[in-house]
Backbone as a ProteinNet text record, in pm:
[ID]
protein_1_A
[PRIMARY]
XXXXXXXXXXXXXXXXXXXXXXXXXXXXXXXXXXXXXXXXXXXXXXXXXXXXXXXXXXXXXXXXXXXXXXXXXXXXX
[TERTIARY]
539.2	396.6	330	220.4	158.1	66.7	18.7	-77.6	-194.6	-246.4	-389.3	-355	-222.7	-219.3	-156.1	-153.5	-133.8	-249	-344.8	-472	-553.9	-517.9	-597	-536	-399.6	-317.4	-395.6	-453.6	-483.3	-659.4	-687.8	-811.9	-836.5	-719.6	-716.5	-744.1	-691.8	-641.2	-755.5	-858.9	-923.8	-917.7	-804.2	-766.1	-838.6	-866.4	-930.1	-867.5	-711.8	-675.9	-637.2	-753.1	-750.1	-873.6	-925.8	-996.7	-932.4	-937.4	-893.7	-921.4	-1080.9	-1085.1	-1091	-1009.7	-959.5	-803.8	-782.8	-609.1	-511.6	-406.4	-309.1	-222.8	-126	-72.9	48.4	185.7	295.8	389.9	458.6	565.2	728.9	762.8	844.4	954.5	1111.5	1190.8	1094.9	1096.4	1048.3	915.5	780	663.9	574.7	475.1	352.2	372.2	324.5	303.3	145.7	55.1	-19.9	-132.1	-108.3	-180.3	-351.6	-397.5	-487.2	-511.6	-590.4	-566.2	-620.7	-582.4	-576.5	-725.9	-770.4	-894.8	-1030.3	-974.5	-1098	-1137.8	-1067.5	-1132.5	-1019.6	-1068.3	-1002.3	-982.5	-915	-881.2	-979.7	-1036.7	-1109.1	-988.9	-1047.5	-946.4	-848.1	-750	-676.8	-668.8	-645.2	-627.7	-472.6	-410.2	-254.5	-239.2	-117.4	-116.6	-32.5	-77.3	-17.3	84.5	177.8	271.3	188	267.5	263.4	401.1	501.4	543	584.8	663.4	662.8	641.4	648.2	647.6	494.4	435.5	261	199.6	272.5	253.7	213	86.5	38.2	9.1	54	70.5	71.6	-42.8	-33.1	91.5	124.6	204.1	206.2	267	236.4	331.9	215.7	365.2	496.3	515.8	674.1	762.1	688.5	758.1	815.1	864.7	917.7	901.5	804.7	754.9	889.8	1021.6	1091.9	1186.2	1220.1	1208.4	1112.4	1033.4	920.1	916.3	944.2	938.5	1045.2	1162	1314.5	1275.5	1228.9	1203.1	1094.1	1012.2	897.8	1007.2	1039.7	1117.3	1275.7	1250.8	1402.4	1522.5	1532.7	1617.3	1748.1
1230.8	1217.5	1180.2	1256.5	1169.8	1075.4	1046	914.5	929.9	1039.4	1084.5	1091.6	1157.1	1174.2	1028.7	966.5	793.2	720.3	748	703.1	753.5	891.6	926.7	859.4	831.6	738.7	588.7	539.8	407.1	393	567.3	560.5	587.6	687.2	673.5	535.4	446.3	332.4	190.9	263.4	167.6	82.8	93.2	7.1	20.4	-121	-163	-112.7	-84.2	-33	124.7	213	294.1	332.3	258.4	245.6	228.4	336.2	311.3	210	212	122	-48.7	-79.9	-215.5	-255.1	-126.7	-140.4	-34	-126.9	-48.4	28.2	166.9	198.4	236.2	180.2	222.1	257.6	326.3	441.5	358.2	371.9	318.5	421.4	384.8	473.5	446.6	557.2	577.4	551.3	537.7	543.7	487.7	422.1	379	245.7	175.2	41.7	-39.9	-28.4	-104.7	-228.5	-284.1	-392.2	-466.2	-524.4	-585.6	-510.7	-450	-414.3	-549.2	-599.8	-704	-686.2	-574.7	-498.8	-549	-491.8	-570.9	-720.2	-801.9	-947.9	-1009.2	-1149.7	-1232.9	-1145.3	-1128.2	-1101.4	-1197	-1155.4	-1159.6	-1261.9	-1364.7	-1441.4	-1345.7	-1388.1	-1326.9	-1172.7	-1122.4	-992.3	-979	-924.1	-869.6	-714.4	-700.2	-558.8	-457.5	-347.1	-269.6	-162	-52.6	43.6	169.6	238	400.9	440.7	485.9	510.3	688.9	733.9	862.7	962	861.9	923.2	947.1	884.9	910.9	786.4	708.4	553.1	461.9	426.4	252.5	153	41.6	-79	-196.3	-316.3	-418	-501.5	-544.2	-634.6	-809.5	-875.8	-1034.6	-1097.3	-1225.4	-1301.6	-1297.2	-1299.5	-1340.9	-1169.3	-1016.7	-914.8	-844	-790.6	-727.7	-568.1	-534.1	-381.7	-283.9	-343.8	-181.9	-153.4	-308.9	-396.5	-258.4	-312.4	-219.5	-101.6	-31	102.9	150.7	100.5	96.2	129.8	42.3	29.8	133.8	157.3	268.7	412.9	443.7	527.1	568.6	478.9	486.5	425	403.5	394.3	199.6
104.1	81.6	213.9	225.6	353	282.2	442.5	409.9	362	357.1	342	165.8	121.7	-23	-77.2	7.8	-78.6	-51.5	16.4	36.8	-74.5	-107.2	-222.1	-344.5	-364.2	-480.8	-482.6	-383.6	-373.9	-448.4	-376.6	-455.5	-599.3	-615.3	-767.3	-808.7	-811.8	-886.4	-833.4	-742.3	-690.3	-650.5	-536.5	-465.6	-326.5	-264.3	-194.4	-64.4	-24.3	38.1	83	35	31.4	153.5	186.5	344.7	410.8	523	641	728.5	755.4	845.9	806.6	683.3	664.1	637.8	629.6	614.1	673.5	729.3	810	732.9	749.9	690.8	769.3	719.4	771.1	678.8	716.3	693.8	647.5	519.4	504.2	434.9	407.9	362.1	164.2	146.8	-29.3	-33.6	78.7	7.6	152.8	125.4	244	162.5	333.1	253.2	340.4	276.6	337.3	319.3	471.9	554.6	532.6	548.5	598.8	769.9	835.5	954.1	1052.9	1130.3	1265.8	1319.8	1311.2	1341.2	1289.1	1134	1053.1	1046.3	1112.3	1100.9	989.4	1026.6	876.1	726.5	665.4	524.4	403.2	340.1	234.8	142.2	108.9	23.1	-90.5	-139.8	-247.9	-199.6	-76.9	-8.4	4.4	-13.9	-105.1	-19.3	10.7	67.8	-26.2	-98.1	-137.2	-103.8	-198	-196.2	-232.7	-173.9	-272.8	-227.4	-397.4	-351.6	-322.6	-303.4	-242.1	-398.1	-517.1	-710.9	-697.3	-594	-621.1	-667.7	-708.5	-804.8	-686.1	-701.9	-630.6	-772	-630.1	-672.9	-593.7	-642.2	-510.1	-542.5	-397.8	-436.1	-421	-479.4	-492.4	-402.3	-374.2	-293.2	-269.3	-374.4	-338.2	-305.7	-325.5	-358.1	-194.7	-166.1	-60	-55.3	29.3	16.6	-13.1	9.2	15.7	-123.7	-171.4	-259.9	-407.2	-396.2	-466	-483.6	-375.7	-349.9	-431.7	-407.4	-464.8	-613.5	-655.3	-779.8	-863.2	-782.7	-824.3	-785.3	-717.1	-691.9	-807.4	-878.7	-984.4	-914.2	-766.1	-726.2	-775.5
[MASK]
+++++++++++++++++++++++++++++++++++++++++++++++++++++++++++++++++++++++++++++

């Protein structure tokens, strides 16, 4: 999947990280995982960085979760 078609997954689902110019997006094995970008300034309280994974499926993730972790899991794997 590229990023442009998990950007559109993020917008499906109205996720906040589906802007570019507030969130980073990097390339992981099974999906995208993205950032808060360094760019945009301080993070907006309760700001969480989301997945997509390569199934088309977003999802933010919570404290305690581990992006690849996730992916694994959205992926069947």
């Amino acid at each position: 999947m590229s990023e442009e078609g998990a950007r559109a997954a993020l917008s499906a689902v109205r996720s906040p990280a589906a802007d570019p110019s507030k969130y980073d997006a990097r390339r992981l094995e099974g999906g995208w995982l993205f950032g808060w970008s360094a760019s945009a300034g301080r993070p907006p309280m309760d700001t969480r960085s989301w997945v997509v994974a390569d199934t088309g499926e977003a999802r933010r993730l919570t404290l305690k979760e581990l992006a690849e972790d996730v992916l694994r899991g959205l992926n069947g794997a």
